[in-house]
C-alpha positions as CSV (number, residue, x, y, z in Angstrom):
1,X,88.4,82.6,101.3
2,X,87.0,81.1,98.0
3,X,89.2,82.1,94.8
4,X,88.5,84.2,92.1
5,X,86.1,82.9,89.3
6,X,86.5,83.8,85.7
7,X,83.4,84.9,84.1
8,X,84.2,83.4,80.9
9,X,84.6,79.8,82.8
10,X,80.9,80.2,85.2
11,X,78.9,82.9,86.4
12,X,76.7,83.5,89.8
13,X,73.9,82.8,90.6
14,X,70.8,85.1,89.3
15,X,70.6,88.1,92.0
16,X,72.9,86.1,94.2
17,X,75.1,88.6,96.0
18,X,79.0,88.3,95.5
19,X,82.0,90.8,94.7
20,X,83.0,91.4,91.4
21,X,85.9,92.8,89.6
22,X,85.4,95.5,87.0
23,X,88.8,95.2,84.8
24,X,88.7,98.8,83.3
25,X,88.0,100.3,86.4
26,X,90.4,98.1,88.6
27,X,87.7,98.2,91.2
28,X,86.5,95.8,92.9
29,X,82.3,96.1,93.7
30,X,79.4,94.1,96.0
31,X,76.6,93.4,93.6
32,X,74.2,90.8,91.9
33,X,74.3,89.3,88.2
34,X,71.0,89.4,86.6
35,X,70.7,86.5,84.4
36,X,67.6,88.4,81.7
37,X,69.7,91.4,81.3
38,X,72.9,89.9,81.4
39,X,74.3,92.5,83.8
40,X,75.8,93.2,86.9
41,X,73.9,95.1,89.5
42,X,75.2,97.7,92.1
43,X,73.4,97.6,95.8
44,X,71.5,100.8,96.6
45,X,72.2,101.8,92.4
46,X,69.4,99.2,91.1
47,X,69.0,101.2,88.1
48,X,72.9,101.4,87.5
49,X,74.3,98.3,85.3
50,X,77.9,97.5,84.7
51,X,77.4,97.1,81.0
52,X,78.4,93.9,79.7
53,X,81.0,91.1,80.8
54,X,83.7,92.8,78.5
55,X,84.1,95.0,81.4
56,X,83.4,92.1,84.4
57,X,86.3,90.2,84.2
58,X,86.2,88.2,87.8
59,X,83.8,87.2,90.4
60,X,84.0,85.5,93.8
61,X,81.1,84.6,96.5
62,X,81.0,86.3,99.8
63,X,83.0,84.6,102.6
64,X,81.0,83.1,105.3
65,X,80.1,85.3,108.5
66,X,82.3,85.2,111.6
67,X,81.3,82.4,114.3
């Protein structure tokens, strides 16, 4: 399993599907980061954004499927 990432040290890939941490929340979401807007995007909530990285502390990429 890959280990957390800090979003102050890198950030995903534009749209690229990972889990995320939400700090304030302490909740931990599937979504996309959307490099224009500079926000995190919720699956089936498209027009929902996580404002900010203030409140995105941490991000990981999925694991790879079962074989």
């Amino acid at each position: 399993m890959s280990e957390w990432i800090s979003v102050n040290n890198e950030l995903p890939k534009d749209r690229f599907e990972v889990l995320f941490y939400i700090a304030e929340l302490c909740q931990i979401e599937l979504g996309k980061y959307n490099e224009v807007s500079k926000r995190w995007m919720l699956p089936g909530r498209e027009h929902y954004f996580v404002s900010g990285n203030n409140w995105v502390t941490h991000w990981m990429p999925l694991p790879e499927p079962p074989k």
